[in-house]
KETOR-945243 format. One record per atom (N, C-alpha, C): residue number from 1; atom name; x, y, z. Coordinates in steps of 0.05 Angstrom, whole numbers, always signed. Example, Ala and Ser with C-alpha at 12.3 -4.5 7.8 and 13.67 -1.06 7.14 Angstrom:
(atom 1; "N"; (+264; -114; +156)),
(atom 1; "CA"; (+246; -90; +156)),
(atom 1; "C"; (+264; -66; +156)),
(atom 2; "N"; (+257; -45; +142)),
(atom 2; "CA"; (+273; -21; +143)),
(atom 2; "C"; (+258; +1; +157)),
REM end
This chain:
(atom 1; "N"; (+247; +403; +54)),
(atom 1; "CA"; (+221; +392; +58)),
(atom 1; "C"; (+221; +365; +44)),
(atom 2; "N"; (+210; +341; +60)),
(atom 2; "CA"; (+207; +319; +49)),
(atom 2; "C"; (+183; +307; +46)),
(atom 3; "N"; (+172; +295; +23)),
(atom 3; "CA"; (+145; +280; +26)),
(atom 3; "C"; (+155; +252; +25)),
(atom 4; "N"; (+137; +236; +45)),
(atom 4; "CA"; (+139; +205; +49)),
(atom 4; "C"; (+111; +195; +33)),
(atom 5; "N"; (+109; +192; +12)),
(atom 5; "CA"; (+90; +167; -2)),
(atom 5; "C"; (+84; +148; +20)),
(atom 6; "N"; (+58; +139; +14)),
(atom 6; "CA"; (+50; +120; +30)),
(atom 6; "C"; (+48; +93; +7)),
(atom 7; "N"; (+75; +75; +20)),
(atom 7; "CA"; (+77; +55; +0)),
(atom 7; "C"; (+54; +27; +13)),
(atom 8; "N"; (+42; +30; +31)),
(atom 8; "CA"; (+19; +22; +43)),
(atom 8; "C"; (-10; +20; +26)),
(atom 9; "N"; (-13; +41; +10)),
(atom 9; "CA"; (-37; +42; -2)),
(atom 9; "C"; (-45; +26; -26)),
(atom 10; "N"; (-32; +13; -30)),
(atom 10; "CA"; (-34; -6; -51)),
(atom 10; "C"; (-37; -33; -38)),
(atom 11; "N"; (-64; -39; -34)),
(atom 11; "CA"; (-65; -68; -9)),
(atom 11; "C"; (-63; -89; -25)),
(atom 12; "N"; (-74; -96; -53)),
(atom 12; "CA"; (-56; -109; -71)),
(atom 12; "C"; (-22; -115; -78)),
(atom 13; "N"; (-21; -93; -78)),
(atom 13; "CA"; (+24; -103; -86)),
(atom 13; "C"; (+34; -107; -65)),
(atom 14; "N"; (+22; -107; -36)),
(atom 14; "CA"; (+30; -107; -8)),
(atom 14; "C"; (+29; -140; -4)),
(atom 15; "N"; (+11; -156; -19)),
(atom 15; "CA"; (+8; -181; -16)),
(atom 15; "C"; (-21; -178; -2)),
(atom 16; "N"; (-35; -163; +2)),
(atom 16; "CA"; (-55; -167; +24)),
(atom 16; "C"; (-93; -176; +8)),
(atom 17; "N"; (-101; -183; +13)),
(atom 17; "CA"; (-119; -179; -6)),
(atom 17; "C"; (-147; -157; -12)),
(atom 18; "N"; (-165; -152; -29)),
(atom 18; "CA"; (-167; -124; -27)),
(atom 18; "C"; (-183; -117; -6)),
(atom 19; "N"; (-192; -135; +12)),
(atom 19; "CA"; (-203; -125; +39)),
(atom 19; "C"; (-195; -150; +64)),
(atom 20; "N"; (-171; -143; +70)),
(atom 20; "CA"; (-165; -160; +87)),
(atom 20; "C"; (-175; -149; +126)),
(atom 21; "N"; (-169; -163; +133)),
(atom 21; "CA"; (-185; -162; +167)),
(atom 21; "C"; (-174; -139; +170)),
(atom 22; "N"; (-189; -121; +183)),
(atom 22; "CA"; (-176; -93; +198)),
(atom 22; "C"; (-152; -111; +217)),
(atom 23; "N"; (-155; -112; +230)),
(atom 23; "CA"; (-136; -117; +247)),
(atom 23; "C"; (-110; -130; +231)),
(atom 24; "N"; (-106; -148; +221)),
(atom 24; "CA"; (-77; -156; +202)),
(atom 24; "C"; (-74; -123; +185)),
(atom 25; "N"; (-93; -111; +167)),
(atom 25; "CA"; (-89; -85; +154)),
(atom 25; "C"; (-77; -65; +173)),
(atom 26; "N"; (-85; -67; +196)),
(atom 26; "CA"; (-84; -43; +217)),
(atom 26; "C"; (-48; -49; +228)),
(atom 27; "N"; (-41; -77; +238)),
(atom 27; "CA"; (-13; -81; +240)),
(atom 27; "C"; (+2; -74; +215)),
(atom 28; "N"; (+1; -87; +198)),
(atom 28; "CA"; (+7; -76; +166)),
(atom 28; "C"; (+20; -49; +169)),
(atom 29; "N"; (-2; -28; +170)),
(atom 29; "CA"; (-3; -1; +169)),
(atom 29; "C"; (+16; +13; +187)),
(atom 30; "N"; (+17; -6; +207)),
(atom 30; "CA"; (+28; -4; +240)),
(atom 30; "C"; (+56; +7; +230)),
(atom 31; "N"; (+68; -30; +227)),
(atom 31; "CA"; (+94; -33; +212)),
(atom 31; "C"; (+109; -14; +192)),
(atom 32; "N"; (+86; -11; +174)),
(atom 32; "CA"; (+102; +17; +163)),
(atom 32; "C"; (+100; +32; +167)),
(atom 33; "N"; (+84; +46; +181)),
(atom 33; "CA"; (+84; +73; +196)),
(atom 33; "C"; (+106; +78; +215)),
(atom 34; "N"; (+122; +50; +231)),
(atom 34; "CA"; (+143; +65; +243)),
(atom 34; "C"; (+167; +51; +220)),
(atom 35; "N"; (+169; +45; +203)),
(atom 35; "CA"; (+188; +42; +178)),
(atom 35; "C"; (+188; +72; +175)),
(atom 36; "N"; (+172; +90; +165)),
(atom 36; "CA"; (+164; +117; +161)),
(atom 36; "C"; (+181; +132; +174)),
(atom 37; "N"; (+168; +131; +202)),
(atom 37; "CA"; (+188; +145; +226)),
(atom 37; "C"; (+214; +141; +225)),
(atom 38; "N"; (+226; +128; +223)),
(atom 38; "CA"; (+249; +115; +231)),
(atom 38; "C"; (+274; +130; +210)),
(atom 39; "N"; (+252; +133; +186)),
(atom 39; "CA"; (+284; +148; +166)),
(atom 39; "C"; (+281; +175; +173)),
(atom 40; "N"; (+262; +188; +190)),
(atom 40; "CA"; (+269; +219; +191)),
(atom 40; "C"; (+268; +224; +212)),
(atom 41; "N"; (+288; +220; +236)),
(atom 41; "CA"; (+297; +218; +261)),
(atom 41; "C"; (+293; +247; +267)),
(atom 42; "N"; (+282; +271; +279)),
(atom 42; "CA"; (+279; +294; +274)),
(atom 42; "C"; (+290; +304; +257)),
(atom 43; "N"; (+279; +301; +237)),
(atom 43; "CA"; (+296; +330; +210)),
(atom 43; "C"; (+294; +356; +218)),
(atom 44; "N"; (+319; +377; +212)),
(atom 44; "CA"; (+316; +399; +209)),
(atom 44; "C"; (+292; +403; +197)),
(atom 45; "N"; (+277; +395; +170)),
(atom 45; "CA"; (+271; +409; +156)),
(atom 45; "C"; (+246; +395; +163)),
(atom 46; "N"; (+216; +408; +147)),
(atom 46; "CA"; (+194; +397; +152)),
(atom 46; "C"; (+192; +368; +142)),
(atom 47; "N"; (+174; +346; +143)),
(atom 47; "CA"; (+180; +322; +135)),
(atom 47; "C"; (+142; +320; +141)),
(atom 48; "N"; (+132; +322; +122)),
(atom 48; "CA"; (+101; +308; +120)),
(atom 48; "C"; (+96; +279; +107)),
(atom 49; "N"; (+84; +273; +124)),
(atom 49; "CA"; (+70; +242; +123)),
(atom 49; "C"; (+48; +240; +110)),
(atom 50; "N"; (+39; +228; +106)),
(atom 50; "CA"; (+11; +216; +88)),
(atom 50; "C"; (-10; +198; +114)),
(atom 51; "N"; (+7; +200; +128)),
(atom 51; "CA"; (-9; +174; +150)),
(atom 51; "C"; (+9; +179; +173)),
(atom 52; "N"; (+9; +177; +190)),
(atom 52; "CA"; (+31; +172; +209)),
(atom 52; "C"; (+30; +144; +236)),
(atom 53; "N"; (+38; +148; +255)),
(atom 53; "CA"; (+33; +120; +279)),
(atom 53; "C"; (+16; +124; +285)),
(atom 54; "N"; (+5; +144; +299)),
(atom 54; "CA"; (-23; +143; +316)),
(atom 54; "C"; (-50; +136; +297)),
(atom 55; "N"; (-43; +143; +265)),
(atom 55; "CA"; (-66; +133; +245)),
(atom 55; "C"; (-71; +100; +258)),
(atom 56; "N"; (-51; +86; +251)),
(atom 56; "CA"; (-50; +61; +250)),
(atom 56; "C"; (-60; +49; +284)),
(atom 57; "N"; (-45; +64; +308)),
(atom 57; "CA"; (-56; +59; +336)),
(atom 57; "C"; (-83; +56; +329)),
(atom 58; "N"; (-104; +81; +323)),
(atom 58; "CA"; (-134; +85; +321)),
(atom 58; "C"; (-148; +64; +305)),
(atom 59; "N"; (-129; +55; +285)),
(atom 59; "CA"; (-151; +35; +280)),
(atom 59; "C"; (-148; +2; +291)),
(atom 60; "N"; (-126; +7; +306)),
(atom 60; "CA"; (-118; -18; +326)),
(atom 60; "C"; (-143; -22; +351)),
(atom 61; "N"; (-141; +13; +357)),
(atom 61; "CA"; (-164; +16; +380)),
(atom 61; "C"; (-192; +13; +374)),
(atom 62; "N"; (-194; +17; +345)),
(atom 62; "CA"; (-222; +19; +337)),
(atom 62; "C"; (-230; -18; +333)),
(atom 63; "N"; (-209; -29; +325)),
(atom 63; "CA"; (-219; -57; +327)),
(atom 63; "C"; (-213; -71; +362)),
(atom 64; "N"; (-209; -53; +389)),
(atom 64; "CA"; (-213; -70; +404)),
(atom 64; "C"; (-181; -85; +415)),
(atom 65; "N"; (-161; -85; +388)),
(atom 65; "CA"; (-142; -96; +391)),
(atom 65; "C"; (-112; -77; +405)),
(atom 66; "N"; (-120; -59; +424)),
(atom 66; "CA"; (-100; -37; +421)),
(atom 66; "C"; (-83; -44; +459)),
(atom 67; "N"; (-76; -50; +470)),
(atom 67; "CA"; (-72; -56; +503)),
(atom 67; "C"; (-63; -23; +506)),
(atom 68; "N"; (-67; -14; +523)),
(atom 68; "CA"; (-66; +20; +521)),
(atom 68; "C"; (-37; +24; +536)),
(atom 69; "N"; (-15; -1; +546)),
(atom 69; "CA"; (+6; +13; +548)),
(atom 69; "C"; (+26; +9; +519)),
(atom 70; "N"; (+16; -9; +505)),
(atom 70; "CA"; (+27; -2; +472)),
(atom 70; "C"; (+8; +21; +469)),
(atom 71; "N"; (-3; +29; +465)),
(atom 71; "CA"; (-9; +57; +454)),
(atom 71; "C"; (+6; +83; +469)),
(atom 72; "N"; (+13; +77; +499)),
(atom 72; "CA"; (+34; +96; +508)),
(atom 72; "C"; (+48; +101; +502)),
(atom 73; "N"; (+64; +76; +495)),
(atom 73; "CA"; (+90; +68; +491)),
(atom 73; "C"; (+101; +83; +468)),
(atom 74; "N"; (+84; +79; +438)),
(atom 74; "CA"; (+93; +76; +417)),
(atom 74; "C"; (+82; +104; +417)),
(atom 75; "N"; (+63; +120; +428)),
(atom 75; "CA"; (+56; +150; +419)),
(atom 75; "C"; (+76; +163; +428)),
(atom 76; "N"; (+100; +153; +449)),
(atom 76; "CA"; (+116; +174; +466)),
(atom 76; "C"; (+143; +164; +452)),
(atom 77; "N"; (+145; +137; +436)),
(atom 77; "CA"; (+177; +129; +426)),
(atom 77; "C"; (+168; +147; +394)),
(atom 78; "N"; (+147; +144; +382)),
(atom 78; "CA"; (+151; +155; +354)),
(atom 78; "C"; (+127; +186; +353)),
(atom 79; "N"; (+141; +203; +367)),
(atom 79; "CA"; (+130; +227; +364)),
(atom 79; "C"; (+129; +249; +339)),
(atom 80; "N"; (+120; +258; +336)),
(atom 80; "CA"; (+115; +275; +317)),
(atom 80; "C"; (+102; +308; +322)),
(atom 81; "N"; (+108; +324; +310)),
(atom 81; "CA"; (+97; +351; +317)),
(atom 81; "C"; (+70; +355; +326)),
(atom 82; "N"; (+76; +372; +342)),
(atom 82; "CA"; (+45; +363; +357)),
(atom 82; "C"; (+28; +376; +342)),
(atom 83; "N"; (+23; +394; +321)),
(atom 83; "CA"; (+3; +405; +295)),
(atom 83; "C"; (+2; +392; +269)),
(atom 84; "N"; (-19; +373; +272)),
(atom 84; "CA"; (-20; +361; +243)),
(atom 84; "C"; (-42; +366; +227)),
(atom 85; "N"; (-43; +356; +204)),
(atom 85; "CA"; (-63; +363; +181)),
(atom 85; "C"; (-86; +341; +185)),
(atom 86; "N"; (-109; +346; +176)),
(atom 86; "CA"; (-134; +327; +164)),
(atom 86; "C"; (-147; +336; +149)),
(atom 87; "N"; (-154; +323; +134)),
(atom 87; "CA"; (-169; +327; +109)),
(atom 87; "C"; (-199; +316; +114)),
(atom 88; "N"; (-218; +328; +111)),
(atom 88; "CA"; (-248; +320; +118)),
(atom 88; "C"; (-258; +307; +86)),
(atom 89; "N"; (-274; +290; +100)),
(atom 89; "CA"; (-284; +273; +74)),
(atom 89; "C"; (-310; +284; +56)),
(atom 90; "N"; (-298; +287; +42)),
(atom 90; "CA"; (-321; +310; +11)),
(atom 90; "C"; (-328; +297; -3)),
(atom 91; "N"; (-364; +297; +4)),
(atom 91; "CA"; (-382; +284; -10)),
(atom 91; "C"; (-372; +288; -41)),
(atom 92; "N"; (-373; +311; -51)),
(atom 92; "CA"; (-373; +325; -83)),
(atom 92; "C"; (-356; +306; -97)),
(atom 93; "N"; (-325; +304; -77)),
(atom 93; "CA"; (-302; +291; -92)),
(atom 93; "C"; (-296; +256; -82)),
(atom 94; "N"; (-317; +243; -66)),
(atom 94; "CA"; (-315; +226; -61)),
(atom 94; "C"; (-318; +195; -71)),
(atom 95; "N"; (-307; +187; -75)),
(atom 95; "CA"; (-309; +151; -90)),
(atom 95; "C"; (-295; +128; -82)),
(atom 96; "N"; (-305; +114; -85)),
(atom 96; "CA"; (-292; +84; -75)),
(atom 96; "C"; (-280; +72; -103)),
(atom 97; "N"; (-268; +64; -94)),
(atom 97; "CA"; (-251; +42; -113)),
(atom 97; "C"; (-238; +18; -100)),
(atom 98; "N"; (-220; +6; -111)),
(atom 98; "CA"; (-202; -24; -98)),
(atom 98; "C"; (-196; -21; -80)),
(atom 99; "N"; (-187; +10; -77)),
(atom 99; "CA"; (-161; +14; -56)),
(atom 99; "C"; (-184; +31; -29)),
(atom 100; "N"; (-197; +49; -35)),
(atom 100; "CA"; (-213; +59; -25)),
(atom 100; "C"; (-248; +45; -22)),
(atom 101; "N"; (-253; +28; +0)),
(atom 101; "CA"; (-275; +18; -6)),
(atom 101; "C"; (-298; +20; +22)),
(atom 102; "N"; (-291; +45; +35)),
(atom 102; "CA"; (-304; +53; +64)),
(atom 102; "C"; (-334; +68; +39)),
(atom 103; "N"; (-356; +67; +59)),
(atom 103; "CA"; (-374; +80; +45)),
(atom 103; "C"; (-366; +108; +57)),
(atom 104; "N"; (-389; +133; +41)),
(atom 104; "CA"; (-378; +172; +55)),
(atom 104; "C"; (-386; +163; +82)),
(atom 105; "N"; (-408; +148; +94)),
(atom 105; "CA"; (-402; +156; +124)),
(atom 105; "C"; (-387; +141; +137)),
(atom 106; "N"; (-388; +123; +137)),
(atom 106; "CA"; (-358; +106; +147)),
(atom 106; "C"; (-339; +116; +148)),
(atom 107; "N"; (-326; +138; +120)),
(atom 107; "CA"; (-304; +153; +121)),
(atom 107; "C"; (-310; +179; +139)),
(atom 108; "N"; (-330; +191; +139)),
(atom 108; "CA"; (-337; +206; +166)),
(atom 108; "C"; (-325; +201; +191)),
(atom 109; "N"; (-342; +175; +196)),
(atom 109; "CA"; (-350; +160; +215)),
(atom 109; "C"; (-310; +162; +233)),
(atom 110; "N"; (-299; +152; +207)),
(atom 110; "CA"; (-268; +151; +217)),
(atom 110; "C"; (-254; +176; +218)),
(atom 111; "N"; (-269; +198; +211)),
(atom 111; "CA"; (-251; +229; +202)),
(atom 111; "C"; (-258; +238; +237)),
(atom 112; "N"; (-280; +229; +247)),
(atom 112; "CA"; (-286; +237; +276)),
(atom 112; "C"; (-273; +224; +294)),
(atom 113; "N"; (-264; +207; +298)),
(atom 113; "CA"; (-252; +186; +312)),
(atom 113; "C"; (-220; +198; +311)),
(atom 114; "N"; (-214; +196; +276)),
(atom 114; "CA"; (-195; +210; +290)),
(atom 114; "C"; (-185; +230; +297)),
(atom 115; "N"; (-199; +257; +297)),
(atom 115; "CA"; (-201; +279; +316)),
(atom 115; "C"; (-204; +274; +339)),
(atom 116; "N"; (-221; +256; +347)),
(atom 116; "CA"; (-219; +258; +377)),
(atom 116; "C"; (-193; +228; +386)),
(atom 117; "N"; (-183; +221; +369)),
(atom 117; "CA"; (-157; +205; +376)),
(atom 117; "C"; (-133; +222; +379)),
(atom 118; "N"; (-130; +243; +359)),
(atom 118; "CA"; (-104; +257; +364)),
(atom 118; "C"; (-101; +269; +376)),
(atom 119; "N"; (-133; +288; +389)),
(atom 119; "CA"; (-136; +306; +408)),
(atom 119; "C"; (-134; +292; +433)),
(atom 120; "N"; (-135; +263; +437)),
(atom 120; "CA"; (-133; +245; +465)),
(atom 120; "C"; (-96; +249; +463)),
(atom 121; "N"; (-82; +251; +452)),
(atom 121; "CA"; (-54; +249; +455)),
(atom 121; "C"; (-38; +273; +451)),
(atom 122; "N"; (-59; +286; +451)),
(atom 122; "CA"; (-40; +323; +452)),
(atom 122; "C"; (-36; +334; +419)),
(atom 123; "N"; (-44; +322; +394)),
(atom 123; "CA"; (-34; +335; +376)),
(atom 123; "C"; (-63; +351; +374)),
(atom 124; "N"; (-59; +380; +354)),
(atom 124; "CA"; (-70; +393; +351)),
(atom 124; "C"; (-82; +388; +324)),
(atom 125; "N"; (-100; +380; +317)),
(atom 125; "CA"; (-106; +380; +280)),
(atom 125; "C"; (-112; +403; +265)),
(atom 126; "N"; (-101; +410; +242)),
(atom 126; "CA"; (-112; +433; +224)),
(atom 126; "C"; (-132; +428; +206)),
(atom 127; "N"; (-157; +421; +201)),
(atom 127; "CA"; (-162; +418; +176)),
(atom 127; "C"; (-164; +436; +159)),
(atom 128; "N"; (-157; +416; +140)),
(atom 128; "CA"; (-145; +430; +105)),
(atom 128; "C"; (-174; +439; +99)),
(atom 129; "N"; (-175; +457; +79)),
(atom 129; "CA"; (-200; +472; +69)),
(atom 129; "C"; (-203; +454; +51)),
(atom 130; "N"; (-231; +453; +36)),
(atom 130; "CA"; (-246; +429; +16)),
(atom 130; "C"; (-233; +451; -15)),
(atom 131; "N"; (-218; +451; -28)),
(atom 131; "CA"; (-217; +469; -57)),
(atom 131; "C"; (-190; +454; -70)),
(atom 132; "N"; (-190; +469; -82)),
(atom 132; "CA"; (-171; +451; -103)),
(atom 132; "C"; (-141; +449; -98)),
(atom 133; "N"; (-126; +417; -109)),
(atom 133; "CA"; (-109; +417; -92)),
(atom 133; "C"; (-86; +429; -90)),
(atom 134; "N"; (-76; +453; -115)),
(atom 134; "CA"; (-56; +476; -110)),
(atom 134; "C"; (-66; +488; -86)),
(atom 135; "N"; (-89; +497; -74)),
(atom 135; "CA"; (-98; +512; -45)),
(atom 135; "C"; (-94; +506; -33)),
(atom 136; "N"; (-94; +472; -30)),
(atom 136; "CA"; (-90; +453; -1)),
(atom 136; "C"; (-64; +451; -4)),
(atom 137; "N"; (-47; +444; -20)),
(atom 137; "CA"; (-19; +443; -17)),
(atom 137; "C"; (-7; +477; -3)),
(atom 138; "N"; (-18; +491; -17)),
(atom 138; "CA"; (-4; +520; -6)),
(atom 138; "C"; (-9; +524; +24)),
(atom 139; "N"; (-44; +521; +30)),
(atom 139; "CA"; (-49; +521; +59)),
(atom 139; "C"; (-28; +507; +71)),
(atom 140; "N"; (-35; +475; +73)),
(atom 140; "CA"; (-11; +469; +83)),
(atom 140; "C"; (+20; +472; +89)),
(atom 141; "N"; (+33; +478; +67)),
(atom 141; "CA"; (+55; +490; +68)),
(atom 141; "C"; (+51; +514; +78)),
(atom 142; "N"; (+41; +537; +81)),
(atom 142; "CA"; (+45; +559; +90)),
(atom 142; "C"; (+36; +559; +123)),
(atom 143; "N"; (+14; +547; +132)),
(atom 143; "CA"; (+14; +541; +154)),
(atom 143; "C"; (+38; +528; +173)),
(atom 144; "N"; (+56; +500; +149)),
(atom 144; "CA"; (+68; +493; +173)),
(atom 144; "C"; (+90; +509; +175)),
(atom 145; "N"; (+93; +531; +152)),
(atom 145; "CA"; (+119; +548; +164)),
(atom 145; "C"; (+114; +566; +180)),
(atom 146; "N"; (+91; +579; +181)),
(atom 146; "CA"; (+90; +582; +207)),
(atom 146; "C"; (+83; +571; +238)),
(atom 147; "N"; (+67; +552; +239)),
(atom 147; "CA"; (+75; +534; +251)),
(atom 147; "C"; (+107; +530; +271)),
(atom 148; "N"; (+130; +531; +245)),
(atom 148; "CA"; (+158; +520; +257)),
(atom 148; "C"; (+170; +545; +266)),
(atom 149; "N"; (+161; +568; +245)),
(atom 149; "CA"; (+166; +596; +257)),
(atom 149; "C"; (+158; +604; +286)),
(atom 150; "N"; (+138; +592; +300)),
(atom 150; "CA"; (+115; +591; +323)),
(atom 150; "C"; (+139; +582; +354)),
(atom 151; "N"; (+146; +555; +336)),
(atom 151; "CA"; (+160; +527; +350)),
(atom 151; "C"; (+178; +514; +339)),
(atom 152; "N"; (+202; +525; +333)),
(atom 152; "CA"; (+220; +509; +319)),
(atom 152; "C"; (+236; +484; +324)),
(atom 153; "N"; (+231; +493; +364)),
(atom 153; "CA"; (+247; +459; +367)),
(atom 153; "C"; (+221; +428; +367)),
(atom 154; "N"; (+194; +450; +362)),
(atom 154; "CA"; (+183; +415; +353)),
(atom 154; "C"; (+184; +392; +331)),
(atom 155; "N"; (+184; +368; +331)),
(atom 155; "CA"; (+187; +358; +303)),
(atom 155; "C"; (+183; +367; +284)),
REM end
């Protein structure tokens, strides 16, 4: 099992500034999202992302800037298992900072979008339960072994 850090989240050390245009942020994100892809060519083993391509497509599409045969293109060259995780946005645990600066509904606003983005391209979403994060790590993990137990030749 491999975790990929999202070396993206730091829009400062990236050179970018702390709220640069969606659209330059959204290519940004693009770029390394298939940097991402690209080192774990189907792994045997599970390989979780923090973000993946279609993240970055949706907010291409959400600014308008997306031509929908790049969005074919790139959903069918950098695939991924079709069962992924989301995490819903929790008032209780929620804050903005440098890096984080969407207001809670805005981050809503995007938690819906992209449900109905991944479900436009066939992946299935799980959301993670709201509790503490030894729970969410185990859900997760235990889900996607079964999951691969389910479907082993998917990503």
């Amino acid at each position: 099992m491999a975790l990929r850090p999202d070396k993206t989240s730091c829009k400062v050390s990236k050179g970018l500034p702390p709220r640069p245009d969606a659209v330059t942020f959204a290519r940004t994100i693009l770029r390394d999202d298939i940097d991402k892809h690209r080192q774990f060519p189907a792994s045997r083993s599970p390989v979780f992302y923090d973000r993946g391509v279609p993240d970055a497509l949706y907010m291409l599409d959400a600014t308008s800037n997306l031509p929908r045969a790049m969005a074919v293109s790139h959903v069918a060259k950098y695939p991924y298992n079709r069962t992924g995780f989301i995490l819903p946005p929790w008032e209780a645990i929620y804050s903005k900072d440098t890096e984080r600066d969407q207001t809670f509904r805005e981050a809503l606003d995007v938690y819906a979008g992209m449900k109905r983005w991944y479900a436009m391209w066939g992946y299935a979403l799980v959301e993670v339960p709201k509790t503490d994060v030894e729970r969410r790590a185990d859900f997760i993990v235990n889900t996607a072994c079964q999951r691969i137990r389910q479907s082993p030749r998917e990503r």
